[in-house]
C-alpha positions in Angstrom: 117.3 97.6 150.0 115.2 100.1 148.0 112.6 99.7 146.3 113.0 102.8 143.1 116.8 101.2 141.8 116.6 99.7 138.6 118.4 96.8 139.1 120.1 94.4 136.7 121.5 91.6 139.3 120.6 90.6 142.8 123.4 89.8 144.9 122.8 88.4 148.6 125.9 87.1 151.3 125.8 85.0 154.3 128.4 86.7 156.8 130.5 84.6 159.2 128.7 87.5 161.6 124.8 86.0 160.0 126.0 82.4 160.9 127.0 83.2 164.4 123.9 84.8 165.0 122.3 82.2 163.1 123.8 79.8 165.5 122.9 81.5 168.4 119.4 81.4 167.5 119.6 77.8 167.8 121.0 77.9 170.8 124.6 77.1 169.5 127.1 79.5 169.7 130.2 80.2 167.6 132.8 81.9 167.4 133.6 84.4 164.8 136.8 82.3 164.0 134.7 78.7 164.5 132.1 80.4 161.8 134.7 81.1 159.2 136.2 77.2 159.2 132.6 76.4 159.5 131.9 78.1 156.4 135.8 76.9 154.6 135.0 73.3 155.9 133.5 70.7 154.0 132.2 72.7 150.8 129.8 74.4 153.4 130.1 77.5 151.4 129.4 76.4 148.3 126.3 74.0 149.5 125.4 77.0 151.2 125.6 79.1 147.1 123.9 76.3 145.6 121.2 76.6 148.0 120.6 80.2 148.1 120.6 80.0 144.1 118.1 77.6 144.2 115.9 79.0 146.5 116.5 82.4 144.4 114.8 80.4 141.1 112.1 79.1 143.0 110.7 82.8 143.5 111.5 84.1 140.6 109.2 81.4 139.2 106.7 81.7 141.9 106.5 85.5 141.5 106.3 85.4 138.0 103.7 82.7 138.1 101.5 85.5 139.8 101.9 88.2 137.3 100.3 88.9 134.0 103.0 88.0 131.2 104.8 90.9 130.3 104.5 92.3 126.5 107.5 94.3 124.9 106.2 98.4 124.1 108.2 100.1 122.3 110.5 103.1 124.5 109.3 106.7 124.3 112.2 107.7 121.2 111.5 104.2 119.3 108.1 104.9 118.1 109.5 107.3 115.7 112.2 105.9 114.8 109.7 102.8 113.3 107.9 105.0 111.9 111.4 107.2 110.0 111.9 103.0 109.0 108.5 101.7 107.6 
C-alpha cells in the first residue's frame, strides 16, 4: 500500500489463499477447496467481516487518540472567496 494516495475508504480481504496459509501456520493444512466451504460454512465469513470491522474501529480510535485534534483551514482558493463574501 502507499503511503502518498489520498484515500477516501480502506478496503482489506481475507483470501481463501490467506486462510490456507493461515492454517498452515498453525500447523493445519487446507485445501484451497476446504478454505472456501470453510469460509461459506457457518457465517464464517461474515464473523470473520464483523471482526475485521471491529478491529478497524478500535484503531482508528486508538490512532486518533494519539493525535492533536484536527482544526478545519480554509483551502488555498477559499480565503478569497470569504473575503469577495464578507
Amino acid at each position: 500500500m502507499t503511503e502518498k494516495k489520498k484515500r477516501q475508504k480502506v478496503t482489506a480481504e481475507i483470501t481463501a489463499a490467506h486462510l490456507t496459509e493461515f492454517a498452515s501456520d498453525l500447523k493445519h493444512p487446507m485445501t484451497h477447496e476446504q478454505a472456501v466451504a470453510f469460509l461459506n460454512n457457518e457465517g464464517h465469513a461474515y464473523e470473520m467481516w464483523k471482526w475485521m470491522m471491529q478491529a478497524g474501529e478500535e484503531y482508528i480510535k486508538f490512532a486518533l487518540q494519539k493525535q492533536p485534534k484536527f482544526t478545519s483551514r480554509p483551502r488555498a482558493g477559499d480565503a478569497d472567496q470569504l473575503r469577495m463574501i464578507v
